[in-house]
C-alpha positions, 0 to 999 in steps of 0.5 A: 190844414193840418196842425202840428205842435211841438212840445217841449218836455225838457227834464221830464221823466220817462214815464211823462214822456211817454203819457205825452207821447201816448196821446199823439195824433202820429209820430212823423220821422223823415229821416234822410240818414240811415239811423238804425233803430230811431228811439222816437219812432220805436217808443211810439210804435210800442205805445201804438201811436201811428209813426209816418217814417222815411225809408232809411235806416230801420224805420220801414222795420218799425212801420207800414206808412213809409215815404222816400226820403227827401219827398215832402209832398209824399210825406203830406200825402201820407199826413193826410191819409192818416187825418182823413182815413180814422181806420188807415191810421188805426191799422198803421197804429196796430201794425206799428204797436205789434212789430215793436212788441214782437220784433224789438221786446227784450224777449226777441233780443235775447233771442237774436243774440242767442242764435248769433252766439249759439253757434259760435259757442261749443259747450 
C-alpha cells in the first residue's frame, strides 16, 4: 500500500513550512470546486515537488498529473504511477517546478498586468 501522512505544522514559519513541504513524495489536490491558483499546489510545484491535482480551477495550469474530478480510482491510479514510475514522477516534478517558475514568478505577473494595462492607458 501506499502510505500518506499528514503533518501538522500549526504556527510554523514559511520557511519551515516549505523545508517540509520540500521533502514531500508528492503533493495531492483533488479539488471538486474551481479554486484558481491553489497556494498548496503552486508552492509545491515552485519547490519541484510533484503535484497530482483535479481538473478545476488553475490545477491543470500548475501540473501534467491531472485526474477528473470526483474520480478516486483514477486519482489512485496516478498516486501508483508516481510510486512505481522514479522517472514519470521526476518528469512531473520538473514540469511542475518549471511552470510555477515561468508561468506564476513575480516576473510574468508584472508582465501580465502590464499588457492588460498598456493598452488601456495612453501616455
Amino acid at each position: 500500500g501506499v502510505l500518506v501522512r499528514f503533518h501538522a505544522i500549526e504556527g510554523a514559519t514559511q520557511d519551515a513550512t516549505w523545508r517540509i513541504m520540500a521533502t514531500a513524495f508528492a503533493v495531492v489536490v483533488p479539488s471538486r470546486n474551481c479554486d484558481a491558483l491553489p497556494r498548496v499546489a503552486l508552492e509545491a510545484a515552485y519547490l519541484g515537488v510533484p503535484v497530482i491535482g483535479s481538473d478545476r480551477g488553475g490545477l491543470p495550469e500548475i501540473t501534467p498529473a491531472i485526474v477528473p474530478a470526483g474520480d478516486p480510482a483514477a486519482l489512485a491510479t496516478e498516486i501508483r504511477r508516481m510510486v512505481e514510475d522514479p522517472a514519470y514522477r521526476q518528469t512531473v516534478a520538473e514540469e511542475c517546478q518549471r511552470r510555477a517558475r515561468t508561468r506564476f514568478s513575480e516576473t510574468a505577473a508584472c508582465e501580465a498586468v502590464e499588457g492588460m494595462y498598456g493598452g488601456a492607458v495612453r501616455w
